[in-house]
Biotite code that builds the C-alpha atoms (Angstrom):
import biotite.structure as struc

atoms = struc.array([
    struc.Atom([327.158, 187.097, 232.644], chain_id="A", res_id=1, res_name="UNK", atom_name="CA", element="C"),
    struc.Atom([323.375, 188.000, 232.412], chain_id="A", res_id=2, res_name="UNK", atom_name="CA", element="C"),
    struc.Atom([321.540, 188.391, 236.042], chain_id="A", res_id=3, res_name="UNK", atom_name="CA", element="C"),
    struc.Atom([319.091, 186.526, 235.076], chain_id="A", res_id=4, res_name="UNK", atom_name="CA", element="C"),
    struc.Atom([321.274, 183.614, 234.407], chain_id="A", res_id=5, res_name="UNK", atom_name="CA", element="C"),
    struc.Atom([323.476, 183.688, 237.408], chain_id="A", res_id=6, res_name="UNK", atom_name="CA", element="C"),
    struc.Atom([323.745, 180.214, 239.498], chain_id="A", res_id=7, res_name="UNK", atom_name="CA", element="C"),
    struc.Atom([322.489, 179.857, 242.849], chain_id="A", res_id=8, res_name="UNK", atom_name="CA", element="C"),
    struc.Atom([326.308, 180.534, 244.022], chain_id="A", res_id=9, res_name="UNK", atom_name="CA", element="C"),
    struc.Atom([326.569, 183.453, 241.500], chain_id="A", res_id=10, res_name="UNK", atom_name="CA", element="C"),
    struc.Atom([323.840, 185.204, 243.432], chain_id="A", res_id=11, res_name="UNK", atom_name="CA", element="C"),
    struc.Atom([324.753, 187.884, 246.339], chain_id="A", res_id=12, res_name="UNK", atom_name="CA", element="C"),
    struc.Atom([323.348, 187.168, 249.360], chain_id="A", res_id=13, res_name="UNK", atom_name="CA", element="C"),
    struc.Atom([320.809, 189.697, 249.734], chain_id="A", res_id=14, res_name="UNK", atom_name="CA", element="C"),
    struc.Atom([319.168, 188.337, 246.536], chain_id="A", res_id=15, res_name="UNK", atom_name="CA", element="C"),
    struc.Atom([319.523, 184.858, 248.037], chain_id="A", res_id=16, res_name="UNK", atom_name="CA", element="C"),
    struc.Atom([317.165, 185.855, 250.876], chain_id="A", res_id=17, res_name="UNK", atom_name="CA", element="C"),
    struc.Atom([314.547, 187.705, 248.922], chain_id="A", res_id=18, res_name="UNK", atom_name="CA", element="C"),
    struc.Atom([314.449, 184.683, 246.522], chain_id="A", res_id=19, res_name="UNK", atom_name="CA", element="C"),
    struc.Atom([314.118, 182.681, 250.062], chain_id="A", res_id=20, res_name="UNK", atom_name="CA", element="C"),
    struc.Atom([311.743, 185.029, 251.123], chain_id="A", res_id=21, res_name="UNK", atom_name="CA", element="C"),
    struc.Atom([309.434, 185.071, 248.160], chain_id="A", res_id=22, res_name="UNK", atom_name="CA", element="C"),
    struc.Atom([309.423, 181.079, 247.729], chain_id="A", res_id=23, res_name="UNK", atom_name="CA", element="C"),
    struc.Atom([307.908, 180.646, 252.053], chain_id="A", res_id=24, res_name="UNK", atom_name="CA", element="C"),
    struc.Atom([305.515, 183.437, 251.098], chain_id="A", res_id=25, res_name="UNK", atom_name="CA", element="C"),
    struc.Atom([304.392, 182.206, 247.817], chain_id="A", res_id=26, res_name="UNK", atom_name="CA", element="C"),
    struc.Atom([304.346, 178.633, 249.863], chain_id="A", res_id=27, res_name="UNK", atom_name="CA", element="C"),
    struc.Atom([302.256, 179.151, 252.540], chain_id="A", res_id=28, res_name="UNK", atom_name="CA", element="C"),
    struc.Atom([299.573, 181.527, 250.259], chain_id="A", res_id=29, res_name="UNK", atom_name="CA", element="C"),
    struc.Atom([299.594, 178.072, 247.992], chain_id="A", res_id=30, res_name="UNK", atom_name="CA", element="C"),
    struc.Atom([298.409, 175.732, 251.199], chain_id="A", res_id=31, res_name="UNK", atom_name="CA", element="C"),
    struc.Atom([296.547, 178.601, 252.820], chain_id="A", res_id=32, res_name="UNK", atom_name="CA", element="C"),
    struc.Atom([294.096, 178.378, 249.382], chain_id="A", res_id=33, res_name="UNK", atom_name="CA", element="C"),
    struc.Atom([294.506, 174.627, 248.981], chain_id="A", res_id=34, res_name="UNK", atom_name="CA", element="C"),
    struc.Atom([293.530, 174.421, 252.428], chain_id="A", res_id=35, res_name="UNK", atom_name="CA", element="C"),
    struc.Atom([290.512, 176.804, 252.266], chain_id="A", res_id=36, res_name="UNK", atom_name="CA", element="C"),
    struc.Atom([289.459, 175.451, 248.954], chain_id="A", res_id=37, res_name="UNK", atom_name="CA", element="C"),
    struc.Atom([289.259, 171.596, 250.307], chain_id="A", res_id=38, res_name="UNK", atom_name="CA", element="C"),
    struc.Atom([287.118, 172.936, 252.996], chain_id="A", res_id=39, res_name="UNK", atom_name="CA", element="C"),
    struc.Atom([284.688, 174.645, 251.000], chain_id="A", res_id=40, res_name="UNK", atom_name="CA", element="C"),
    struc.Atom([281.828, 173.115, 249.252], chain_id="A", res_id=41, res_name="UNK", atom_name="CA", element="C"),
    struc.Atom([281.160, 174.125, 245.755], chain_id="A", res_id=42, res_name="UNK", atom_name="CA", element="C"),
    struc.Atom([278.635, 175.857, 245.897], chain_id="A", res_id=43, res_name="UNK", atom_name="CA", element="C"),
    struc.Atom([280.870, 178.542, 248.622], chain_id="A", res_id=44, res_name="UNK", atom_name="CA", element="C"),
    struc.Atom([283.538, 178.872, 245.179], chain_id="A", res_id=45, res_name="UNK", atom_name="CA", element="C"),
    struc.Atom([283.494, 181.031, 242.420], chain_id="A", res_id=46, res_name="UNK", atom_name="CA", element="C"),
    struc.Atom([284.419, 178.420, 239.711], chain_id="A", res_id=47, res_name="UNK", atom_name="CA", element="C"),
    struc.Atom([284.799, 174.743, 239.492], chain_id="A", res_id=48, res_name="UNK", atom_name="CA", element="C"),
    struc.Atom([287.115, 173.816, 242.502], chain_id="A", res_id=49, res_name="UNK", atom_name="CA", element="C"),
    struc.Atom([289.121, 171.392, 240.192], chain_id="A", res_id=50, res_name="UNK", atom_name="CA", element="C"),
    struc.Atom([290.520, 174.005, 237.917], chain_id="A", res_id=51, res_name="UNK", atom_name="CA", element="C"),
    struc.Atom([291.287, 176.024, 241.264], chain_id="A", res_id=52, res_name="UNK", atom_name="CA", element="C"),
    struc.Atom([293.083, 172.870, 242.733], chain_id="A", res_id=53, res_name="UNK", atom_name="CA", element="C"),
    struc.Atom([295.124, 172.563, 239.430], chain_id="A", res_id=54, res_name="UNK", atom_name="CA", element="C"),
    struc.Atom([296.065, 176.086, 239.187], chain_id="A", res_id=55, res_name="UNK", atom_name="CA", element="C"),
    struc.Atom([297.068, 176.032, 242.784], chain_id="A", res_id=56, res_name="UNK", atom_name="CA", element="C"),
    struc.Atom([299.146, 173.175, 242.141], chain_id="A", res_id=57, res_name="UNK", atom_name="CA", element="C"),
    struc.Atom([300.523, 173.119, 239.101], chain_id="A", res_id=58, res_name="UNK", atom_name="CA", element="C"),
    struc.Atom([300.914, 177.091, 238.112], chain_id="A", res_id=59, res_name="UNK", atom_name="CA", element="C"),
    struc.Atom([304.506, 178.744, 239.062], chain_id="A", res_id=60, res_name="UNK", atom_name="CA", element="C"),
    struc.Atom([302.875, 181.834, 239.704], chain_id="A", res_id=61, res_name="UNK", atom_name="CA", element="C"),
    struc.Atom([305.072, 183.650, 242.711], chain_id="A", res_id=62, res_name="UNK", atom_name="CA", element="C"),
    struc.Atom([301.407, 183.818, 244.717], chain_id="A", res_id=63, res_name="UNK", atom_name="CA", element="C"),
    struc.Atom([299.761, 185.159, 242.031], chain_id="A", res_id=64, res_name="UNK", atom_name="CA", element="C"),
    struc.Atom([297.245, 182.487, 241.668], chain_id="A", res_id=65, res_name="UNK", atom_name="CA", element="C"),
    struc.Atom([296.754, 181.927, 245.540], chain_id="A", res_id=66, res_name="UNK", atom_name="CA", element="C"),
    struc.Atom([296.069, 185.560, 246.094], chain_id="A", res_id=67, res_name="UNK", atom_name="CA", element="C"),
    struc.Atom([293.345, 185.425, 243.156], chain_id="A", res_id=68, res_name="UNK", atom_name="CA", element="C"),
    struc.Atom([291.958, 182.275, 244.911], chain_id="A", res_id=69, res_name="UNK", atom_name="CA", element="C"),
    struc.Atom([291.680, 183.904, 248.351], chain_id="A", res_id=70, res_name="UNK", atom_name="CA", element="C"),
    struc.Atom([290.379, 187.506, 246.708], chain_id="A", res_id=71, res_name="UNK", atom_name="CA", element="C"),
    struc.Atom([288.181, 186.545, 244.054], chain_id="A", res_id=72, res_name="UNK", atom_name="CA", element="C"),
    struc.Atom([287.458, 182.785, 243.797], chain_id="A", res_id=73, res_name="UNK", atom_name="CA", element="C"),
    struc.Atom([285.991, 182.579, 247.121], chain_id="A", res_id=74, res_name="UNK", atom_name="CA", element="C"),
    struc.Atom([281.988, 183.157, 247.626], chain_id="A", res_id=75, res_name="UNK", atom_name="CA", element="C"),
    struc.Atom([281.524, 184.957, 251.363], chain_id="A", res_id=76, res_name="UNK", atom_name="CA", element="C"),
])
């Protein structure tokens, strides 16, 4: 069977806690940003805050978006 296919109960469980791992990281950068960007006024982000808000929730990204938000689309 292809790895990349395997079921949930396929997987060994050292795969099953980096998966775990990576979806409470990828989590809590998504409502660290969503957060941060509902705080902010406009003017403080680079970019209209409604795209942000619908990348942030919308995008599977595995914290790829919420790390660009927290790097780049903030004004300090």
């Amino acid at each position: 069977m292809n790895p990349a296919r395997q079921k949930w109960d396929e997987l060994a469980p050292s795969r099953k806690r980096v998966l775990v791992v990576l979806g409470v990281v990828d989590a809590g950068l998504r409502a660290w940003a969503l957060v941060d960007l509902r705080k902010r006024s406009a003017e403080e982000v680079n970019g209209p805050k409604a795209v942000w808000a619908l990348a942030l929730s919308v995008v599977n990204s595995a914290g790829v978006v919420p790390a660009a938000y927290l790097v780049v689309g903030r004004r300090r």
